[in-house]
N, C-alpha and C positions, 0 to 999 in steps of 0.2 A: 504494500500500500504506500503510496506517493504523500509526501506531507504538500506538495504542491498543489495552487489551485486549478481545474480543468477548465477556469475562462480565460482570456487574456486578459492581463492588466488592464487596470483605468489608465485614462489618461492622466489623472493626477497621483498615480503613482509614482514610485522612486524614480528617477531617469539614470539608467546601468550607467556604473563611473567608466569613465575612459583612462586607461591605464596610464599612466604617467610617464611615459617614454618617448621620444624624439617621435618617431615613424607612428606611435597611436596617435599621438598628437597630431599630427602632420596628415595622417588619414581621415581623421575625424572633418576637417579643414575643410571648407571646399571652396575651389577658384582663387580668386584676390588674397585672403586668407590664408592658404597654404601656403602661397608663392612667398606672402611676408611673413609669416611664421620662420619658412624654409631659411629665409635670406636672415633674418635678422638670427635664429639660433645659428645659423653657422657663419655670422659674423663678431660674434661676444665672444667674451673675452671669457677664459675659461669661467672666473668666477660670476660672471652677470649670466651664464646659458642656466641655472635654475631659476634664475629670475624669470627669464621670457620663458621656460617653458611653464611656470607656472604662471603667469598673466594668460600665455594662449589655451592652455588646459581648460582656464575658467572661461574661457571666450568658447571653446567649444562645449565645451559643459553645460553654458546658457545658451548654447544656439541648439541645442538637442531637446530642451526643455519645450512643455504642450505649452503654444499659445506665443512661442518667439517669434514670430513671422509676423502674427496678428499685432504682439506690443508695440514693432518695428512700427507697422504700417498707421497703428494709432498713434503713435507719438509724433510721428512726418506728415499727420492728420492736424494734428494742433490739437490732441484731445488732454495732452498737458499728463501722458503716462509718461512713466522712466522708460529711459529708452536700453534695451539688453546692455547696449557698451555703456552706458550711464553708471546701471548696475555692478558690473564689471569694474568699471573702476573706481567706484565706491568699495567692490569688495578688496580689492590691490593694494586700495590707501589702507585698510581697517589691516591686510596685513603688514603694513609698513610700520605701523604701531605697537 
């Protein structure tokens, strides 16, 4: 017997973490995103490459998230939402702290 449940997830379930590695990252990416992801970790300097890979983790992280497309399109609406990179680097500064 399976402790798992036999429907699919809500949508407002957990969204599965993306592993923490160069190439997860970088797959996760799509278009503009990966290219700069790409460019900028393989231009840092050894100690600033955990820096960017964890700013772009979080970047793909909330762009996997139900409802990122829609925050996007409301906030370039004027509906005065946060916008996913707003979030984002709201969460980057809290860990600079």
């Amino acid at each position: 017997m399976s402790a798992q449940p036999e429907h699919p997830a809500s949508r407002r379930g957990p969204v599965p973490a993306i592993p923490h590695t160069i190439n997860a990252i970088g797959d996760a990416l799509c278009g503009a995103d990966r290219a700069r992801f790409y460019s900028e970790v393989l231009a840092a300097e050894e100690s600033d490459v955990a820096g960017v890979m964890r700013r772009w983790w979080k970047t793909a992280m909330l762009n996997r998230a139900p409802g990122a497309e829609s925050s996007r399109a409301n906030t370039a609406g004027g509906h005065r939402l946060v916008a996913v990179e707003d979030l984002a680097a709201r969460l980057e500064g809290a860990d600079q702290e």
